[in-house]
N, C-alpha and C positions, 0 to 999 in steps of 0.2 A: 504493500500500500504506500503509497507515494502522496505525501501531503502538504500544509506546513503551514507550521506549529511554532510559535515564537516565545519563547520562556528564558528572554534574555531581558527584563525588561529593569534589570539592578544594571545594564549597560547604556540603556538608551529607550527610549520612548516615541509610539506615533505621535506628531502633532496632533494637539485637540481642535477639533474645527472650530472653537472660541478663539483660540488663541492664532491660526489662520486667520480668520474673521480681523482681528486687533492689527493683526501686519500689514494686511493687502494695501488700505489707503497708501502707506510709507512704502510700499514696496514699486508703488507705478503712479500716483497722479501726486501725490502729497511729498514731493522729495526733498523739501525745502533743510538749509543746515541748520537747526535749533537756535545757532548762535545770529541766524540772519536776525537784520530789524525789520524786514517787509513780511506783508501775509505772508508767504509760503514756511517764513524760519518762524513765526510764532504760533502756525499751526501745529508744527514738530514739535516746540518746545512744548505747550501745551498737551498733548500729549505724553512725553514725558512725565507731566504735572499728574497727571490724570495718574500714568501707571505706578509714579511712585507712590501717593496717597492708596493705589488699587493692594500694593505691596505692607506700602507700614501697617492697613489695616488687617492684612493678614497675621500681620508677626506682632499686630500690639506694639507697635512703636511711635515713633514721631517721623512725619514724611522727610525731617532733613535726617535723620540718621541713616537713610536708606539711601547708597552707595550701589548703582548699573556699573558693570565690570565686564569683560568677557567672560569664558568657559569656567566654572568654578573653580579651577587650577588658580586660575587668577587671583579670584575672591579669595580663597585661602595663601595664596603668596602675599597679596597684599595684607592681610590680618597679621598674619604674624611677622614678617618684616618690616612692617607700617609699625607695631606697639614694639621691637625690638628693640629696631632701630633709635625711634624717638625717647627709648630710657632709657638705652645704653648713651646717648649724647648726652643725657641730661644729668648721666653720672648715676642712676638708679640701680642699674645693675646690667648682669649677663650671663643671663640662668633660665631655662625655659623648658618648664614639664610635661609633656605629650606620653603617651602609651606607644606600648609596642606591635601594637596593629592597625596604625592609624592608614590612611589612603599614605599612597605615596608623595603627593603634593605634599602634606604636612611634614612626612619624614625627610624630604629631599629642600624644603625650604631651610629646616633644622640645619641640615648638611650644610647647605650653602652658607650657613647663618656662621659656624664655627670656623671658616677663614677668616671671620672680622671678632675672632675673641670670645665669640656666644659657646656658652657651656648646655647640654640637653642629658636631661634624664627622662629615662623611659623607660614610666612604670608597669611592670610586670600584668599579666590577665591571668581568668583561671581555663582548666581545660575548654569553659563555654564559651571563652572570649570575653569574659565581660571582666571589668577591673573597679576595683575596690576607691571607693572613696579615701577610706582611712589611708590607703596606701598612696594617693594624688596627694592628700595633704601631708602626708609625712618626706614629704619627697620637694617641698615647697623651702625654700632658704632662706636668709637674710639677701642676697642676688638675684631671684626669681623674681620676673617682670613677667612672665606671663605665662598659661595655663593650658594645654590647647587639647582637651577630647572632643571626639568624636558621637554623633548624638546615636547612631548605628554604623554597624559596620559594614562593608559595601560586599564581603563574601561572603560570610557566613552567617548575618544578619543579625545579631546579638544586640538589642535597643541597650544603651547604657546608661547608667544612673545621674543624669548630667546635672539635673537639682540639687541632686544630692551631694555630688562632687565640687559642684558650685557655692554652697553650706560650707562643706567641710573645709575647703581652700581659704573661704570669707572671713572664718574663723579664726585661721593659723595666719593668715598675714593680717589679721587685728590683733593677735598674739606678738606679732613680729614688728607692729607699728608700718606696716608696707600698705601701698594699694596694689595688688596685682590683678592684672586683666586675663578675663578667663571665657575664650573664644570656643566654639565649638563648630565642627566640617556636619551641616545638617545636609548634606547634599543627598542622601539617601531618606531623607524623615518625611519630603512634604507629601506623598501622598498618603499617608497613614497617620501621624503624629505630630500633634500638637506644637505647634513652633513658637509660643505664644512668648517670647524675649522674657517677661518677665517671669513666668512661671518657670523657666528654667535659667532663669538669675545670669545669664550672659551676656559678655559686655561687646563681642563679635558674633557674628552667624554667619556663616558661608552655604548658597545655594547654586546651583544647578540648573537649566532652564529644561534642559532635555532629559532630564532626571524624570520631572510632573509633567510627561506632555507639551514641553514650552520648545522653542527652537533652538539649534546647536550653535553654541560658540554666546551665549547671554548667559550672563550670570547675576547674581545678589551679594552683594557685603554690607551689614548691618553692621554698626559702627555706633554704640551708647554715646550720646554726648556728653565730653569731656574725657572719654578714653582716650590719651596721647596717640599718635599717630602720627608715620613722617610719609607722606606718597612715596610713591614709587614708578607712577608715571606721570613726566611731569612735561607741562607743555601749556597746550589754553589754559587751563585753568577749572576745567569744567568736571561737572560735581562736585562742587561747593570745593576747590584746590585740590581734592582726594584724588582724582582717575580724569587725568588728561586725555583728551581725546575728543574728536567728534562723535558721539553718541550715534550710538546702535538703534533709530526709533524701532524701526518694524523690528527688532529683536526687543527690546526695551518693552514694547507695546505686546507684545506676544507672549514673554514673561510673565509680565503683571497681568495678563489674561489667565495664563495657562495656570499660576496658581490659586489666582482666586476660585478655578473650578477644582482644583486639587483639594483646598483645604473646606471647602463645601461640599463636596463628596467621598470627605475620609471616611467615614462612618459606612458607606458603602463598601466603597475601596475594602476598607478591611474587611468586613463581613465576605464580601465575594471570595477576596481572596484568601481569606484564611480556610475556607470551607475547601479550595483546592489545593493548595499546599496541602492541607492534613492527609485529604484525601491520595496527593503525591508521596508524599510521606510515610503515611500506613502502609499504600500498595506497594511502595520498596521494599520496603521491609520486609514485608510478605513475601515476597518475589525472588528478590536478588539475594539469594547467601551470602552470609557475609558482609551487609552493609548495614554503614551506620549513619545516624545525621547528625552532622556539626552543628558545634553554638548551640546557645540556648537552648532548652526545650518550651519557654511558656514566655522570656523577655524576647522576644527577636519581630523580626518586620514579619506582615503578616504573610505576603507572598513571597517568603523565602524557603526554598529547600535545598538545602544545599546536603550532597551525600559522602561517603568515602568509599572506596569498595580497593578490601584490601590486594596488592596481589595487580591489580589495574591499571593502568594509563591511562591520563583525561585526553590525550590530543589522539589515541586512537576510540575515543567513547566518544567524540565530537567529533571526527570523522563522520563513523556509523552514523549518529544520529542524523548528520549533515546530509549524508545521502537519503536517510529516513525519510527528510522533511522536516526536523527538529532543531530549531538555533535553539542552544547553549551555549553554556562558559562555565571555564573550571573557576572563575571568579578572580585570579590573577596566573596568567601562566606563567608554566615551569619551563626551565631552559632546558630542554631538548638533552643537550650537548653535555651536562653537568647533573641535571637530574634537581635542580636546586627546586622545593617546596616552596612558595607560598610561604610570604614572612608574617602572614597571621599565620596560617597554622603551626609552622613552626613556635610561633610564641603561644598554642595554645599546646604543647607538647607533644604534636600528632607525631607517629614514626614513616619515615620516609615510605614506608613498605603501602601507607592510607595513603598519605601528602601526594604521590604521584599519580594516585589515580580518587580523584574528585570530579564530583559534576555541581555544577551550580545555575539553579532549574528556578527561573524568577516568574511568575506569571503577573497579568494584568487583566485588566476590566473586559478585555475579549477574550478573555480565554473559557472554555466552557470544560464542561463535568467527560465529555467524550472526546476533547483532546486529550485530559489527560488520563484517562484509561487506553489511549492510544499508548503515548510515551510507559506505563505501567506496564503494557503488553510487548513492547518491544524492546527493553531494558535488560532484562532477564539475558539474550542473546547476545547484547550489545556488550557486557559483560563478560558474559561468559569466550566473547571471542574477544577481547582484549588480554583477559588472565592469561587466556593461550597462548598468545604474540608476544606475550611483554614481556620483556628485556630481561636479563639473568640479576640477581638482585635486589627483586622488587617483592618477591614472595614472601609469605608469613615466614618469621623465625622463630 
């Protein structure tokens, strides 16, 4: 049977016909450059007006805190090099606390952060992926300027305790006489979870537009006023000094569409999809010997199932499926050549023997009860002929 089936949806998103709708004027009659003074640049900027207030009232904020960026790599480069930067000039410090299964963005901005003298600790998670408040704040210095978890994880889908960690952080640097700012990568939360800035006490937010259905390459960075902060692109001047640039409208406009249907139809969203994950989930189990599902079992996103099947390879299980009809993803791939795991899993203890063979099966708001009894039914083989092929090494010890 020859189909297809798209359970990739923690990589990418259809646009939602709302947030089409929101583009099209900018995309062909309304081209005008925001910063113009004639009608065509105040209808643009207008617009923008529109989709940032469309945005703060999502997140509960105030429309000038709300910062249009590109691709959410962005929004999170700028978060944390933006509050680093501006407290290590200011003589505050050079110390900044993230987890060991954060997206790459935030690991790789750290990276880059430590040629200019920035110190990172990176606190430890449990086998579920999910990381301990107590251990965020005990991990927090008289040097720490800033905070950075993640609000779920983008593989294995583990929701983390970011109120909680947000507390406990508020705490120790009142103990400490510090302010430290404490950002969180939501780029996996909007269509399920609550984003509301103050209910989870965060002084950054980084989004995603292609994440909820919005269009590729737009992004979100919430920015509390009065959190220090030095841009990092710099030029006109536009978004209040933060993010130089002539503006993205038809992406801008398509964003602030795409989430206002996301965070109005969470309650959906999760309902639909949790009834098929589980249903993904039971029927593995049942099926495939041998396998098991990562993260969470009761905190995680609700259209996540992510598997391990010991003995396996993911890039010949997404082969199969690929000829099936079925897009997946191992969630972060492995390097071929080296065999290297997946730096969540690794940091949730997995043994290379699981680590090399994962699937990571996201579904969304089209997905129905007889696609995935399709993928349930064809799984079984899809397995069992990868354990066959795969490479010397990889088998139970």
């Amino acid at each position: 049977m020859k189909t297809s089936i798209y359970l990739d949806h923690a990589a990418t998103t259809r646009l939602h016909p709302k947030a089409l709708e929101a583009m099209q004027p900018f995309l062909v009659g309304e081209f005008g450059n925001p910063s113009g003074m004639y009608a065509l640049g105040r209808q643009a900027s207008r617009a923008i007006d529109k989709a940032r207030n469309l945005v703060a009232a999502a997140l509960g904020c105030r429309s000038q805190e709300v910062v249009f960026t590109g691709p959410g790599t962005e929004s999170i480069n700028a978060a944390i090099k933006g509050v680093a930067f501006a407290q290590q000039f200011a003589g505050l410090g050079d110390h900044i606390v993230t987890t060991s299964i954060e997206h790459h963005a935030v690991l790789h901005s750290c990276d880059y952060l430590a040629k200019f003298g920035f110190e990172t600790t990176h606190v430890p998670v449990d086998s579920y992926g999910l990381v301990d408040p107590k251990d965020v704040a005990r991990s927090v210095n008289e040097r720490t300027v800033l905070v950075s978890v993640m609000l779920a994880n983008n593989e294995v889908g583990t929701v983390e305790p970011v109120a909680e960690i947000a507390a406990a952080v508020r705490d120790r640097a009142k103990s400490l006489r510090r302010r430290i700012a404490i950002h969180t990568d939501a780029v996996q939360g909007a269509n399920a979870l609550d984003l509301s800035v103050k209910r989870l006490d965060v002084d950054l937010l980084s989004l995603s537009a292609h994440k909820f259905c919005g269009p590729k390459g737009a992004g979100v960075l919430y920015i509390k006023r009065g959190t220090p902060f030095l841009e990092h692109m710099s030029g006109g001047g536009q978004e209040r000094q933060r993010r130089a640039g002539t503006e993205n409208v038809a992406g801008i406009a398509g964003t602030a569409a795409a989430l206002r249907e996301a965070q109005a139809a969470r309650g959906e969203y999760a309902r639909h999809c949790r009834e098929l994950s589980m249903r993904l989930r039971e029927g593995v189990l049942k099926s495939v010997p041998g396998a098991k599902v990562t993260g969470h079992p009761d905190k995680r996103l609700p259209n996540n199932a992510h598997f391990s099947f010991e003995g396996a390879e993911s890039d010949a299980m997404l082969d199969a499926l690929d000829r099936l009809g079925v897009a997946a993803s191992a969630g972060s791939a492995c390097t071929s050549a080296t065999w290297e795991p997946s730096h969540v899993l690794t940091a949730m203890g997995m043994p290379l023997s699981r680590a090399a063979g994962v699937l990571r099966l996201t579904c969304g708001p089209e997905n129905s009860v007889d696609e995935i009894d399709y993928v349930i039914s064809v799984l079984p083989d899809v397995v069992a002929e990868s354990r066959a092929r795969a490479r010397p090494g990889l088998s139970a010890k």
